[in-house]
Backbone as CSV, one residue per row, in Angstrom:
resi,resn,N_x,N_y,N_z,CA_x,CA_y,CA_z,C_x,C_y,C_z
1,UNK,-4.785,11.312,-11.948,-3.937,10.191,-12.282,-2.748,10.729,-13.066
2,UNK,-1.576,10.345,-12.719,-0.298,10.905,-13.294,0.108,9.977,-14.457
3,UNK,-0.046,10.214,-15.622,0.830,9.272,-16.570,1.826,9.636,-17.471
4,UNK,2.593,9.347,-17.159,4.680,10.337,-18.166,4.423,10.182,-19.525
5,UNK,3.832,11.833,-19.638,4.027,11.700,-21.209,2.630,11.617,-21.851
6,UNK,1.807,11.594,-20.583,0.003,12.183,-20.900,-0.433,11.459,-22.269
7,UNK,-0.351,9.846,-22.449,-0.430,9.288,-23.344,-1.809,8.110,-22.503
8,UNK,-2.701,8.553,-22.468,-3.890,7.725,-22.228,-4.188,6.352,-22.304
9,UNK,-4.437,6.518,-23.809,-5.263,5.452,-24.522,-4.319,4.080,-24.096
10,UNK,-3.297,4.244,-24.433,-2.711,2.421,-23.966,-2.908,2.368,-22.619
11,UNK,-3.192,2.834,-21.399,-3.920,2.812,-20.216,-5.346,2.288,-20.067
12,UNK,-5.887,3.141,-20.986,-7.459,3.108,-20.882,-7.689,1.392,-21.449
13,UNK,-6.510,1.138,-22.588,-7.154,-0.117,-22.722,-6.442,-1.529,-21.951
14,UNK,-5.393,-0.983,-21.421,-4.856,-1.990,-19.965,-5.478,-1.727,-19.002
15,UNK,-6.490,-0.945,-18.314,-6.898,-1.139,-17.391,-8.472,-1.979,-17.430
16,UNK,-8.883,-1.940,-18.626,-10.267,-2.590,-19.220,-9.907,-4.064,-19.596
17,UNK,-8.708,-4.902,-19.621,-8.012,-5.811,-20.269,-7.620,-6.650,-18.602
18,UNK,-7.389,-5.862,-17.410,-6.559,-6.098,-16.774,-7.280,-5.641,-15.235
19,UNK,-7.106,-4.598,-15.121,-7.730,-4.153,-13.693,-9.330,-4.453,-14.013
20,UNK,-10.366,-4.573,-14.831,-11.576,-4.663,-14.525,-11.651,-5.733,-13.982
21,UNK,-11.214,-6.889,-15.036,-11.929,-8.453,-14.455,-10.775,-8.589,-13.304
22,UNK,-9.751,-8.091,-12.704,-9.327,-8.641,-11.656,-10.498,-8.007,-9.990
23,UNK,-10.463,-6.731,-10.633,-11.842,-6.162,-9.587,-12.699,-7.040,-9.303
24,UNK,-13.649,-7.041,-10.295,-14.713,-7.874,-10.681,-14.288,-9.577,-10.009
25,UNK,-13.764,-9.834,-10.030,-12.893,-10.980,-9.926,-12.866,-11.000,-7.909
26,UNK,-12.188,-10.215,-7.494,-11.344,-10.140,-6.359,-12.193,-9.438,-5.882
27,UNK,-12.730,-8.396,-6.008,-13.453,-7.060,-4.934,-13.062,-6.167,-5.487
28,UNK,-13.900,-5.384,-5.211,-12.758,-4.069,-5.078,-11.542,-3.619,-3.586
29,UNK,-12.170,-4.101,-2.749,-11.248,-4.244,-1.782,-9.967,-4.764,-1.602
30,UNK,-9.925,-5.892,-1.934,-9.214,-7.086,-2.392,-8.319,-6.546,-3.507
31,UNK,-8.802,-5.850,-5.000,-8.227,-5.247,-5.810,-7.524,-4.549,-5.202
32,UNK,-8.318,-3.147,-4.182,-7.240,-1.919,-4.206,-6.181,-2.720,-2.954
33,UNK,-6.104,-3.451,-2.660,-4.882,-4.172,-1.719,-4.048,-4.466,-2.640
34,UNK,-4.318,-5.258,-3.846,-2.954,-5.503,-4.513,-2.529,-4.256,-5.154
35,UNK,-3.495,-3.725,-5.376,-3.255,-2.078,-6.250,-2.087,-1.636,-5.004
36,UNK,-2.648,-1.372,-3.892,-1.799,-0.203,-2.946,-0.722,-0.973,-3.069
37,UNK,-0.547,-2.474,-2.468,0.770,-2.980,-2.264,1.936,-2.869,-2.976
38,UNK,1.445,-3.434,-4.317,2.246,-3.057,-5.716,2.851,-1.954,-5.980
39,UNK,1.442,-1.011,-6.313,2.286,0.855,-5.938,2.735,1.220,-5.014
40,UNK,2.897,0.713,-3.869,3.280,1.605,-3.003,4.553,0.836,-2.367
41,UNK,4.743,-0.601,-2.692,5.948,-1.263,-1.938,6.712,-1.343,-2.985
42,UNK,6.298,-1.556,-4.387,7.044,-1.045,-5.452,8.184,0.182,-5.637
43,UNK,7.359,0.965,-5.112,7.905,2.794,-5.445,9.278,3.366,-4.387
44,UNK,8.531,2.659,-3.392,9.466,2.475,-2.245,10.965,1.612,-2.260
45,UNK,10.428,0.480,-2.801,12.010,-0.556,-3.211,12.971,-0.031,-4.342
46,UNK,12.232,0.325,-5.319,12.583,1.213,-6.385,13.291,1.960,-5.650
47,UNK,12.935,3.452,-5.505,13.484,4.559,-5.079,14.767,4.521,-4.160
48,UNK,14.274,3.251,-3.191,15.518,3.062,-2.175,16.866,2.118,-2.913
49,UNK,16.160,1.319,-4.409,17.688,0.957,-4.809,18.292,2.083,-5.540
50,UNK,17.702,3.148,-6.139,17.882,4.547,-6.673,19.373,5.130,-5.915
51,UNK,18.498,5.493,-4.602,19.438,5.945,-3.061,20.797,5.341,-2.881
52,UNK,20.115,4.117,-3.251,21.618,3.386,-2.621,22.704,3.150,-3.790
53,UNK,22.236,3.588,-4.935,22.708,3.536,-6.251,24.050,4.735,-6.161
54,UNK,22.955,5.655,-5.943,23.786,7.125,-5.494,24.489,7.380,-5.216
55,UNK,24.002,6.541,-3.888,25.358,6.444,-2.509,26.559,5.737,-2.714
56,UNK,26.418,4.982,-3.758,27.420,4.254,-4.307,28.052,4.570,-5.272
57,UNK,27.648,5.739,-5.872,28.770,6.528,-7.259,28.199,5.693,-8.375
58,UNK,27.117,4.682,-8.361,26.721,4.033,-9.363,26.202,5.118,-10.139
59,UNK,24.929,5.875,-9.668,23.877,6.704,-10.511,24.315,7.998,-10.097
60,UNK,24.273,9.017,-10.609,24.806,10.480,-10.485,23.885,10.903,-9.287
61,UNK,24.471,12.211,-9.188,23.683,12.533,-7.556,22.408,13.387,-8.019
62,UNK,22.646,13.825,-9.399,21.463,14.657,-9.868,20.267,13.786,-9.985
63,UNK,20.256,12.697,-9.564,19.291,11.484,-9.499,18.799,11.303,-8.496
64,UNK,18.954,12.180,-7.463,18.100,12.357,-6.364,16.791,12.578,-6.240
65,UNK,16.940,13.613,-7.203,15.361,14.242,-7.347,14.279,13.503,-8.156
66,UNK,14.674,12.274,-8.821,13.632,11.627,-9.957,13.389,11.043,-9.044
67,UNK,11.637,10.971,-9.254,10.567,10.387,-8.749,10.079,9.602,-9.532
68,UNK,9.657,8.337,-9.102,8.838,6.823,-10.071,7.711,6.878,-9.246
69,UNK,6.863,7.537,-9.605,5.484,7.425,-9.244,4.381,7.695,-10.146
70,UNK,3.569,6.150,-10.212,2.526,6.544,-11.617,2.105,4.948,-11.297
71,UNK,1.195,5.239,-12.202,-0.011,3.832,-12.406,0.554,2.778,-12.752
72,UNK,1.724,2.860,-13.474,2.100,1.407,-14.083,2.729,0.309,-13.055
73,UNK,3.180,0.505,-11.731,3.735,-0.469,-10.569,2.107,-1.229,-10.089
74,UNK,1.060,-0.435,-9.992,-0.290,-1.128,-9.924,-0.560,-1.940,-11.233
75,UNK,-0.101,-1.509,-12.004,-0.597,-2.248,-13.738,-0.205,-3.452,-13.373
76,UNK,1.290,-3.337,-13.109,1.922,-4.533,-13.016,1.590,-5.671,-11.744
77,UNK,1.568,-5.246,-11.159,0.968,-6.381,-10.050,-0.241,-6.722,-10.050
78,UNK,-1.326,-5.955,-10.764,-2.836,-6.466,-11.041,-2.205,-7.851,-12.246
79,UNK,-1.356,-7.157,-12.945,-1.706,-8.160,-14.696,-1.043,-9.709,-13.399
80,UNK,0.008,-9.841,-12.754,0.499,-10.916,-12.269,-0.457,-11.900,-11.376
81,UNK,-1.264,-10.749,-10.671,-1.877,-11.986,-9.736,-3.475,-12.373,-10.645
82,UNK,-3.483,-11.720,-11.838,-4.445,-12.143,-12.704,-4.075,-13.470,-13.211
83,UNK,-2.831,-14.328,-13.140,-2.774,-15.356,-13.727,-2.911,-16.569,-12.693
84,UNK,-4.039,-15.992,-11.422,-4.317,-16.897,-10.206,-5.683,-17.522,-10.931
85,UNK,-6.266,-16.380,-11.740,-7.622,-16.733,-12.065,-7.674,-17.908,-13.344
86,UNK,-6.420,-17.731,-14.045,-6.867,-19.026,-15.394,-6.301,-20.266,-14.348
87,UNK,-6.679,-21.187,-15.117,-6.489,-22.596,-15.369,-5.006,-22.747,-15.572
88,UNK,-4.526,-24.143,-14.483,-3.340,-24.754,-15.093,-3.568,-25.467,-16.429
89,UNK,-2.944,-25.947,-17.216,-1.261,-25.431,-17.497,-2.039,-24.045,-18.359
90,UNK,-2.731,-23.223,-18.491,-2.506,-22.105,-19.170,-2.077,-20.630,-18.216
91,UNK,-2.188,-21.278,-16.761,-1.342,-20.260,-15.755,-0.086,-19.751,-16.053
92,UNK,0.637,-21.336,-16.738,2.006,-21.372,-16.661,2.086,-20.499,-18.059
93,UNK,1.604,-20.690,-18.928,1.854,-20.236,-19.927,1.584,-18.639,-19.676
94,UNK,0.602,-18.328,-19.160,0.318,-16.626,-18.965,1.555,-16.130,-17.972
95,UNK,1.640,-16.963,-16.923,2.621,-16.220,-16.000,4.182,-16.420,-16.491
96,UNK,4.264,-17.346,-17.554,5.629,-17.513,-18.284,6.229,-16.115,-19.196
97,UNK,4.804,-15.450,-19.861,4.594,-14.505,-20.902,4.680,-13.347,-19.574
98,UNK,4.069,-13.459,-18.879,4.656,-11.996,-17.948,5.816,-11.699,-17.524
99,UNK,6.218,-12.739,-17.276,7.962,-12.809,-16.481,8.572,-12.706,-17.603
100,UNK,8.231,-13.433,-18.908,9.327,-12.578,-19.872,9.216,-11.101,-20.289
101,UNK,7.627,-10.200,-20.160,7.811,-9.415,-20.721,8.118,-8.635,-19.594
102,UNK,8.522,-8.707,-18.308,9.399,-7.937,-17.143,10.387,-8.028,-16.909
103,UNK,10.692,-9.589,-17.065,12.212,-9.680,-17.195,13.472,-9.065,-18.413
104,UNK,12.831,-9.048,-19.335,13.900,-8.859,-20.537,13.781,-7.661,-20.009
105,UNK,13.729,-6.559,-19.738,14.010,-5.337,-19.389,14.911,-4.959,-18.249
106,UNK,14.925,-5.692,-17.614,16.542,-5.531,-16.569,17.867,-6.447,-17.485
107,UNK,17.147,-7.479,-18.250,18.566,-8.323,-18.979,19.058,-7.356,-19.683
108,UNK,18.364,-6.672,-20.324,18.504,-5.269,-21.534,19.241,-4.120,-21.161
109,UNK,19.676,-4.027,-19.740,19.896,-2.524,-19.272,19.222,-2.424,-18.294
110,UNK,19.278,-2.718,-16.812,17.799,-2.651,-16.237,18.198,-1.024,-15.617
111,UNK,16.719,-0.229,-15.436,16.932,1.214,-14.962,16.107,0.885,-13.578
112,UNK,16.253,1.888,-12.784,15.117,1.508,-11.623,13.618,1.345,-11.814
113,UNK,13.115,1.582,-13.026,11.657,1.817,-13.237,11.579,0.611,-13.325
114,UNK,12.770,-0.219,-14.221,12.415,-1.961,-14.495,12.350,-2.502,-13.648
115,UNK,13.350,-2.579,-13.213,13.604,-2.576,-11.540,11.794,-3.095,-10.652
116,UNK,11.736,-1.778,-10.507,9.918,-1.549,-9.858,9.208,-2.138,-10.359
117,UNK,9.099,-2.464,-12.002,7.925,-3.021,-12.449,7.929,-4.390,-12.225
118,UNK,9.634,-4.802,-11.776,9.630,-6.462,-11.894,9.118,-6.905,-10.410
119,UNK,9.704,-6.238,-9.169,9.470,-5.961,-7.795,7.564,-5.969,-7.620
120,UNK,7.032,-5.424,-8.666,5.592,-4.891,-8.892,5.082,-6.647,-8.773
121,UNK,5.553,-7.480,-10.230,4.915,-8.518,-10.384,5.011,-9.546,-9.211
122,UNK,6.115,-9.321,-8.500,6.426,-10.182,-7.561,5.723,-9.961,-6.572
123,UNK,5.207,-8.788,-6.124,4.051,-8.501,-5.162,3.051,-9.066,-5.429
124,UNK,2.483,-8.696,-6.816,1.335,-9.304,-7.398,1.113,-10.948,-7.227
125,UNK,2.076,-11.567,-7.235,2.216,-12.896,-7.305,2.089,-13.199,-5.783
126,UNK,2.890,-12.739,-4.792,2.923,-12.863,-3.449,1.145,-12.336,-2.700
127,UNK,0.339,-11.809,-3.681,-0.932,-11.792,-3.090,-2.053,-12.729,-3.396
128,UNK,-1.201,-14.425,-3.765,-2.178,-15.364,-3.980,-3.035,-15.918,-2.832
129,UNK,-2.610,-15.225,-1.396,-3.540,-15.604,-0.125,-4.353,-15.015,-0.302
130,UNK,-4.826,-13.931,-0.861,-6.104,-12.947,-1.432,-6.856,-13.622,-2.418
131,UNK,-6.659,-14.671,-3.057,-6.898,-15.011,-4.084,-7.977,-16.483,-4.038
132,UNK,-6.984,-16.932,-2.675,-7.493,-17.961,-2.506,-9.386,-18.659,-2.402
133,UNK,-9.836,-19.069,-3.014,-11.503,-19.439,-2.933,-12.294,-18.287,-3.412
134,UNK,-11.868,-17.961,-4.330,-12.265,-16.288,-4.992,-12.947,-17.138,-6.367
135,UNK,-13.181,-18.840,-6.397,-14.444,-18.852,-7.466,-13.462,-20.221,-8.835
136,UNK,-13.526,-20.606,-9.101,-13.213,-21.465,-10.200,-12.155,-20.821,-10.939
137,UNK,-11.036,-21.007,-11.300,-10.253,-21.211,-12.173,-10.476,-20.757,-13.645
138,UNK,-10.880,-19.365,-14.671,-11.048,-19.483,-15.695,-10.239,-20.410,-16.742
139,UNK,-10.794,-21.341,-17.198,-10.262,-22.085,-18.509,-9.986,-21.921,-20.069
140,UNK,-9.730,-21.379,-20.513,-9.664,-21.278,-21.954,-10.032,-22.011,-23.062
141,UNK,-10.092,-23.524,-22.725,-10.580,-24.572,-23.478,-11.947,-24.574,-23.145
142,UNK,-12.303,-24.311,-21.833,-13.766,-24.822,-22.014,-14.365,-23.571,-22.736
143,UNK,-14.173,-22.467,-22.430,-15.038,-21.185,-22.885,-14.966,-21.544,-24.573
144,UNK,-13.941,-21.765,-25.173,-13.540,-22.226,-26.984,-14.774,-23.313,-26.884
145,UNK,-14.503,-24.784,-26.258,-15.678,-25.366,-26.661,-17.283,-25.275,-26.555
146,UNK,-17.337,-24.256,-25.425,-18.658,-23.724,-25.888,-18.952,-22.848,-26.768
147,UNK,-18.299,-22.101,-27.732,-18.683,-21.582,-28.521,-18.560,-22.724,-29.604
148,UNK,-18.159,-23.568,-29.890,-18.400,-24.594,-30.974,-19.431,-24.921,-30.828
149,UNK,-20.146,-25.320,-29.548,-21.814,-26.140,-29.633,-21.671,-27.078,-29.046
């Protein structure tokens, strides 16, 4: 597994936060579909607005050679179509909190990696036909009121 900058631990605990219960959740089959799609149609859209960046005198030509390939375009499209599994209105609220924390990063300066990661969620989101009859809706209120009694 390739990660920039060989920094683990915030992985180890997004993928236990994020990729387990969507597995668990979806399949693993089902998972590694949004996994591949994400990484791999991600990396691809990325790279090719990179190219065309190039080609355009936008991004220097020494920018040919950078490669965006790594775990986080899968991160990102697992955490998005994870907000198939809660409950409305706390969908809106989870998938409100994702789109801001993908979006402010192209408002900010966007680079192609932002770029990919935002392209990422939108895959993720576009794999709610996978999703479909995959089991009840987690709620947040009800799980709180059963721990009251």
């Amino acid at each position: 597994m390739w990660i920039d900058g060989g920094h683990w631990v915030p992985y180890a605990f997004l993928f236990t936060v994020f990729h387990a219960p969507v597995e668990r959740w979806l399949g693993t089959v089902r998972w590694l579909v949004v996994c591949g799609l994400a990484h791999v149609l991600a990396s691809l859209i990325s790279e090719a607005m990179l190219l065309a960046a190039i080609r355009k005198g936008v991004a220097p030509y020494a920018a040919v050679d950078t490669l965006d390939i790594g775990v986080s375009y899968a991160l990102a499209g697992v955490i998005a179509v994870l907000g198939y599994r809660i409950a409305v209105p706390w969908r809106v609220v989870y998938l409100s909190a994702v789109l801001v924390v993908f979006v402010l990063p192209l408002a900010a300066g966007a680079t192609f990696t932002d770029f990919g990661h935002f392209v990422s969620v939108l895959l993720g989101l576009a794999c709610y036909p996978l999703v479909r009859g995959r089991g009840k809706a987690w709620n947040p209120k009800e799980t709180l009121a059963g721990y009251r009694g």
